[in-house]
MDAnalysis code that builds the backbone (N, CA, C; Angstrom):
import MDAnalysis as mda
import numpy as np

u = mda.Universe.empty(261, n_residues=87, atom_resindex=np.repeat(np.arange(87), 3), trajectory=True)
u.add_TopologyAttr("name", ["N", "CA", "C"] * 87)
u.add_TopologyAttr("resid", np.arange(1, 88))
u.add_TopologyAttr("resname", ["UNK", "UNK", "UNK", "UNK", "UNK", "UNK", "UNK", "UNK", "UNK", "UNK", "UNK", "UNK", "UNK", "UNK", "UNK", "UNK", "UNK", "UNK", "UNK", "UNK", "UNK", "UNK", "UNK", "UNK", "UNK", "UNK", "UNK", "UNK", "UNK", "UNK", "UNK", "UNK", "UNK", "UNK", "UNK", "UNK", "UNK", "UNK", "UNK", "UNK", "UNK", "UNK", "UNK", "UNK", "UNK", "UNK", "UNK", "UNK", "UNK", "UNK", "UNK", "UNK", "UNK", "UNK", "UNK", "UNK", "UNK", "UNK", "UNK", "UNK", "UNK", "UNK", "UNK", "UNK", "UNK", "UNK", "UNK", "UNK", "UNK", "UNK", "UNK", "UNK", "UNK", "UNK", "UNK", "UNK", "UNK", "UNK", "UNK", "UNK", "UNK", "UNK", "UNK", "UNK", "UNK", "UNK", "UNK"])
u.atoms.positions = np.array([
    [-94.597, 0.554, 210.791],
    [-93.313, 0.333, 211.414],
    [-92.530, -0.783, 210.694],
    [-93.218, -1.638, 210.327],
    [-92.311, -3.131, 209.612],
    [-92.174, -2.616, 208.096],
    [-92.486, -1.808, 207.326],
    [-92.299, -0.860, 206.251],
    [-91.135, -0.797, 206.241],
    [-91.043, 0.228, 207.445],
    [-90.088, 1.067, 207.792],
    [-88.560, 0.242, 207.558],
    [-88.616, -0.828, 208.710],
    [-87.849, -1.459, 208.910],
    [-87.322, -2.344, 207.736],
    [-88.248, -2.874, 207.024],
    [-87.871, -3.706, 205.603],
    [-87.376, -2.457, 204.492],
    [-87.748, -1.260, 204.384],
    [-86.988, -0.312, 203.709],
    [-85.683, -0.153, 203.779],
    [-85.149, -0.240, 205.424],
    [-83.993, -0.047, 206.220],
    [-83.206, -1.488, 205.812],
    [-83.644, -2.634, 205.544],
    [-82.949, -3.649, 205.287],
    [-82.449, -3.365, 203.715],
    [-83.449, -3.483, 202.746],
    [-83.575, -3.488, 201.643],
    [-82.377, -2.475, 201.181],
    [-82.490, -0.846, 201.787],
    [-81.207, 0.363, 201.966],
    [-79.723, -0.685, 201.834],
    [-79.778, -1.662, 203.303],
    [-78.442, -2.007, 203.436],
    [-77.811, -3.051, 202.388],
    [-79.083, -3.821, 202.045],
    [-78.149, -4.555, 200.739],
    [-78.161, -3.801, 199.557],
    [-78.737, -2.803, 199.327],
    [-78.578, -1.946, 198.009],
    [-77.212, -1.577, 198.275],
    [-77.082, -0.827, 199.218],
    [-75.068, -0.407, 199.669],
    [-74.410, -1.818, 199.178],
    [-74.275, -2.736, 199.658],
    [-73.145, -4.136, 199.206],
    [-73.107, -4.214, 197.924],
    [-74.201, -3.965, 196.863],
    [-74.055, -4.116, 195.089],
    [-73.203, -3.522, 194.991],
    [-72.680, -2.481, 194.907],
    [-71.390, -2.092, 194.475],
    [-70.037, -2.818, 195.144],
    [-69.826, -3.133, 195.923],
    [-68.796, -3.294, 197.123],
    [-68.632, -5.038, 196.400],
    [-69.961, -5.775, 196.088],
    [-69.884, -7.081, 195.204],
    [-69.603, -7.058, 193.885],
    [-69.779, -5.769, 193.269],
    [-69.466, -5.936, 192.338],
    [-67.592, -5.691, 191.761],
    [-67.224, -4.951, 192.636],
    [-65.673, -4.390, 192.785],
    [-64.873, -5.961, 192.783],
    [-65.857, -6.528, 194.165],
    [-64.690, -8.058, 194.261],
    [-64.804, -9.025, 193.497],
    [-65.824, -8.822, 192.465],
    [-66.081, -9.862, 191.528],
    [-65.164, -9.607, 190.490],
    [-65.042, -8.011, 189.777],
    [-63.892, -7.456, 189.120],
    [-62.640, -8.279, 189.310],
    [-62.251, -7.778, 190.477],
    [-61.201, -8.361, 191.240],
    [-60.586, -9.998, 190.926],
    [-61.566, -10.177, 191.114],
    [-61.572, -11.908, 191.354],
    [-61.181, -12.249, 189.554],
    [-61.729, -11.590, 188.659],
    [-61.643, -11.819, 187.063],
    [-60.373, -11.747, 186.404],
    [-59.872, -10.386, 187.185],
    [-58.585, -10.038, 186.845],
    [-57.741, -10.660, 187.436],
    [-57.606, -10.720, 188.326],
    [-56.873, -12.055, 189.121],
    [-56.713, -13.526, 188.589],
    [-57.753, -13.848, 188.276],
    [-58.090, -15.476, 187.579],
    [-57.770, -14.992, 185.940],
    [-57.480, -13.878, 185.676],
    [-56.998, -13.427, 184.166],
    [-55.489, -13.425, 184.271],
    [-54.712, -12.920, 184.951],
    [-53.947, -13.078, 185.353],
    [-53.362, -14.575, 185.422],
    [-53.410, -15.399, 186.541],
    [-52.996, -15.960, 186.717],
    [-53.469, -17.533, 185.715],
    [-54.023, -17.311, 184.848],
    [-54.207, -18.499, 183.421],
    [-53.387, -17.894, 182.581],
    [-53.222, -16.499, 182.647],
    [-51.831, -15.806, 181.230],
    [-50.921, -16.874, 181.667],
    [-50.279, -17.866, 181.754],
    [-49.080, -18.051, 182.590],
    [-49.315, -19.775, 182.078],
    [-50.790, -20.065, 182.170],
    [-50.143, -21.753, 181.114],
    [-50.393, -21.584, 179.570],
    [-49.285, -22.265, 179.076],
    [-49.304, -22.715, 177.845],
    [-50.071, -23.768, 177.372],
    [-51.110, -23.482, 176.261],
    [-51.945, -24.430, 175.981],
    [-51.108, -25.207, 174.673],
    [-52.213, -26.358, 174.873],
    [-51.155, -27.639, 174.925],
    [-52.336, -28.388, 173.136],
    [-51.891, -29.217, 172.237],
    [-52.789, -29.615, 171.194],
    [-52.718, -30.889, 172.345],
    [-54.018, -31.511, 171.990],
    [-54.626, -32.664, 172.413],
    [-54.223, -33.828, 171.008],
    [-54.444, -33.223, 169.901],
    [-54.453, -33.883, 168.642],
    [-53.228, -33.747, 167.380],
    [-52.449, -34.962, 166.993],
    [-51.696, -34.616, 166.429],
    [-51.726, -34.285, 165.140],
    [-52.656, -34.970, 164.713],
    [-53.390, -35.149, 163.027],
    [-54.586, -34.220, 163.314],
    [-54.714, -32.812, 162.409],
    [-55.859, -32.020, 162.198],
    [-57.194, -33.022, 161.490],
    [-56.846, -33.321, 160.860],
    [-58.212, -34.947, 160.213],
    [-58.805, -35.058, 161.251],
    [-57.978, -36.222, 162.130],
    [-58.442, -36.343, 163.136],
    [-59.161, -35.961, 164.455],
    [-58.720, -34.341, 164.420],
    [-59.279, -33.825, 165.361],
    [-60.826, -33.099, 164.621],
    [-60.696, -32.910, 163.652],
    [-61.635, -32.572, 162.692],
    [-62.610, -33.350, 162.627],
    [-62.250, -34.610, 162.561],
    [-63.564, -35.598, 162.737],
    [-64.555, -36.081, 164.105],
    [-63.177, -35.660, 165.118],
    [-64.058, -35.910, 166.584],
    [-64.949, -34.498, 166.702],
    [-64.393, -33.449, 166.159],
    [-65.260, -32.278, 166.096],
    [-66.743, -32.289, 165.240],
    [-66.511, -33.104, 164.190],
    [-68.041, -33.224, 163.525],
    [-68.713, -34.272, 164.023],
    [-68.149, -35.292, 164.784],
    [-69.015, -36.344, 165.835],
    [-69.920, -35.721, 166.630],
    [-68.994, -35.304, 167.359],
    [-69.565, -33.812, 168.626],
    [-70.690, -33.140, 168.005],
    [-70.630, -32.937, 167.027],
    [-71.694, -31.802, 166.154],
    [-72.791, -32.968, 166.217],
    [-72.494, -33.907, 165.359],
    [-73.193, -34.910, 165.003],
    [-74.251, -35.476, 166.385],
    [-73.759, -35.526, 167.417],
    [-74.656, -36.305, 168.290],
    [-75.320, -34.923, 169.055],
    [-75.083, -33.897, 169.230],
    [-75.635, -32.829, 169.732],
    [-77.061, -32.455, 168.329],
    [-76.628, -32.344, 167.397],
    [-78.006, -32.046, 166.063],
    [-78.901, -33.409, 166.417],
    [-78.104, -34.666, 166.648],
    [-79.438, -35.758, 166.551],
    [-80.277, -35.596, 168.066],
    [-79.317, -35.026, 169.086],
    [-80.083, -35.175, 170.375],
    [-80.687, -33.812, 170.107],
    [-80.756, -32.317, 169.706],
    [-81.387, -31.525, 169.635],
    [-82.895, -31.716, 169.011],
    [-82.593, -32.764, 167.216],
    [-83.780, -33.010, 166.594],
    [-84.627, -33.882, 167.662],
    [-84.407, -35.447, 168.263],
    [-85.100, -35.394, 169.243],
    [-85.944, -34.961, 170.290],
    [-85.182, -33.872, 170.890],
    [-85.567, -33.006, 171.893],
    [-86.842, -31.953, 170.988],
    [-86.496, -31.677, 170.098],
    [-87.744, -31.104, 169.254],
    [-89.020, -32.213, 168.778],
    [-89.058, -33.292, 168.572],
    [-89.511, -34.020, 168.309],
    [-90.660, -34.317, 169.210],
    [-90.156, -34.620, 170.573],
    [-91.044, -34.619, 171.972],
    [-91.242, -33.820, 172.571],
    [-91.033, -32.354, 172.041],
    [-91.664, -31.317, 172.363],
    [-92.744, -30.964, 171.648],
    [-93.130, -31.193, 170.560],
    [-93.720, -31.335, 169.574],
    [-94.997, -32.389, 169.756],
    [-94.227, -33.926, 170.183],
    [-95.478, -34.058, 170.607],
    [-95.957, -34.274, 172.058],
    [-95.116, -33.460, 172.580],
    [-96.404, -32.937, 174.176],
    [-97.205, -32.430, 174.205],
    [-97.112, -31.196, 172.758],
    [-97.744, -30.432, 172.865],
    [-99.178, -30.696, 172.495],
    [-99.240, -31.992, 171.132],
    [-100.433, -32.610, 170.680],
    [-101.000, -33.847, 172.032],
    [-99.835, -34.329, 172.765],
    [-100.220, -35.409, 173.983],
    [-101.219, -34.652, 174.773],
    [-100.505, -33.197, 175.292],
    [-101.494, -32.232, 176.378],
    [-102.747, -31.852, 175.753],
    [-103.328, -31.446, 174.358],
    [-104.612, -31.586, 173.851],
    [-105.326, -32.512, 173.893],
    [-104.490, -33.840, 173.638],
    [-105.332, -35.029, 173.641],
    [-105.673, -35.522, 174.965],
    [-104.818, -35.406, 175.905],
    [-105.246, -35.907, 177.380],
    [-106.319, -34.616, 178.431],
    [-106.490, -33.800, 177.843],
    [-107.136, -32.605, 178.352],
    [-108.800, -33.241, 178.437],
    [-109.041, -33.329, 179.694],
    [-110.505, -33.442, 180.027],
    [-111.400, -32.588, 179.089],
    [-112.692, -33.591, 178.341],
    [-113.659, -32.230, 177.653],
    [-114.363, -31.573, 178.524],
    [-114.890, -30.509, 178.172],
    [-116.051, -29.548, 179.114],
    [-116.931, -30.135, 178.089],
    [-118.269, -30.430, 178.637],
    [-119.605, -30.268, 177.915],
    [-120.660, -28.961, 178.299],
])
């Protein structure tokens, strides 16, 4: 009987996937819509300049990535070394 009944639930949200997916459409085209309508704007007047805050940006994302590899790297030798022996 509780089969039954969790089949009967499971039925009714399978029906709403479509019906969620229509208003999500909706919602895209709408929010597509209504950004056609500002004009984007330069932040930067000198291309140099904006060129260089762009390779900063690069710059501290590659050193925090190599990091992030670095101590992944060695967790992986930390978790061997801290691993209880079996005898």
């Amino acid at each position: 009987m509780e089969q039954q009944a969790n089949k009967t639930s499971g039925r009714k949200l399978v029906r709403w996937i479509p019906y969620a997916g229509i208003a999500a459409a909706i919602i895209v085209v709408v929010l597509a819509i209504g950004n056609k309508d500002r004009e984007l704007i330069d932040t930067f007047d000198d291309p140099a300049l904006a060129y260089a805050q762009v390779e900063d940006a690069f710059n501290q994302i590659s050193s925090k990535m190599a990091r992030g590899i670095e101590i992944a790297s060695e967790s992986d030798t930390t978790a061997k070394i801290n691993e209880p022996e079996t005898e």
